[in-house]
C-alpha positions in Angstrom: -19.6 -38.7 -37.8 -22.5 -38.2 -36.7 -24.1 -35.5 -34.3 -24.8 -37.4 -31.3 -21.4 -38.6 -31.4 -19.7 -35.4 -31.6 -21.9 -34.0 -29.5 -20.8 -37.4 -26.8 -16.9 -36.4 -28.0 -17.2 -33.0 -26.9 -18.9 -34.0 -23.3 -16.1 -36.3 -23.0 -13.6 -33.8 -23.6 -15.3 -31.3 -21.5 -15.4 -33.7 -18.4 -11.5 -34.9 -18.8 -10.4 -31.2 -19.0 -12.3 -30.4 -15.5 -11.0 -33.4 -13.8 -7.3 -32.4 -15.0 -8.0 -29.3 -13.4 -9.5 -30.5 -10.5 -6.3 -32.7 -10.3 -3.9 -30.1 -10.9 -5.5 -27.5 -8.6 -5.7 -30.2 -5.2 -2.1 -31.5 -6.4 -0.5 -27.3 -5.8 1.4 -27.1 -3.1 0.0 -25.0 -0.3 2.6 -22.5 0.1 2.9 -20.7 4.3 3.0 -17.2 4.5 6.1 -15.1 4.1 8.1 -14.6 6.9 8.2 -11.5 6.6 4.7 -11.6 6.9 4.6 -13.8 9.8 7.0 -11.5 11.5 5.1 -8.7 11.1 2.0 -9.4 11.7 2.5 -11.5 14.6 5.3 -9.7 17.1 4.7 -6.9 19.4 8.0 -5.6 20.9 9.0 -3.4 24.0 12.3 -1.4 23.4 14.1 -0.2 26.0 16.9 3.0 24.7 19.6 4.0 26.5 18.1 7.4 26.6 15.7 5.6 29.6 12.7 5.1 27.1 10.3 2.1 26.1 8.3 2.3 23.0 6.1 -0.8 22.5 5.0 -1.7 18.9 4.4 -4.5 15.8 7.4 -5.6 14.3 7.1 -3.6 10.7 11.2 -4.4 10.1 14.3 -5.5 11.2 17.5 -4.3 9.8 21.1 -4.5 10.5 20.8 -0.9 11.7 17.6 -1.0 13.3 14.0 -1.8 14.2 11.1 -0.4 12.7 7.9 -0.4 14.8 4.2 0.2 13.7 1.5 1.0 15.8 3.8 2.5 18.5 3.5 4.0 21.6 6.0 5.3 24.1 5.4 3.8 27.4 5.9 5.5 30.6 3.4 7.1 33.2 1.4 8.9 30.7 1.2 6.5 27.2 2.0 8.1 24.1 0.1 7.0 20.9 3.2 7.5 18.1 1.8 8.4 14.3 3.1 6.4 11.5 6.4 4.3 11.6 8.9 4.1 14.1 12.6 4.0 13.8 14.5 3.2 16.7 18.6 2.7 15.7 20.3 -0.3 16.9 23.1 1.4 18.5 20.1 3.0 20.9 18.5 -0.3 22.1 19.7 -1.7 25.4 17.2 -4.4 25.7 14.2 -5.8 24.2 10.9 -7.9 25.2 8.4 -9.7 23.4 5.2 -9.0 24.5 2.5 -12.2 23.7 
């Protein structure tokens, strides 16, 4: 064999294994975000307690004994930023609103 010709065998190879990726990259499914994701990042809440208070925040979690809010504050005539997490148990909430 001569040079030229492995040097044409090796181009050819080189151009078929970049069009199989190319192929199998466009052919990947695109995959939507998480829902937990979507959840999250997309739903602010007001919670209404039966101790009379309402603590807007992002839906961080939702569990079968509660909801945890991020970026909380507790809502009344003076507004209350709330560091870190909040925790409010299910057995406290009378009533909730989405807030778009």
């Amino acid at each position: 064999m001569t040079i030229p010709t492995i040097l044409a065998l090796s181009a050819l190879g080189l151009v078929l294994t970049v069009a199989l990726l190319i192929l199998t990259v466009r052919s990947a499914p695109v995959e939507p975000p998480a829902d937990w994701l979507a959840r999250a990042t997309s739903r602010r809440l007001v919670v209404h307690t039966s101790d009379d208070r309402s603590i807007e925040g992002t839906v961080a979690s939702v569990g079968a004994d509660g909801v945890v809010l991020s970026a909380a504050r507790l809502l009344g005539a003076k507004e209350i930023d709330m560091a870190g997490d909040v925790w409010i148990p299910r057995s406290k909430v009378v009533f909730v609103q989405a807030v778009h």
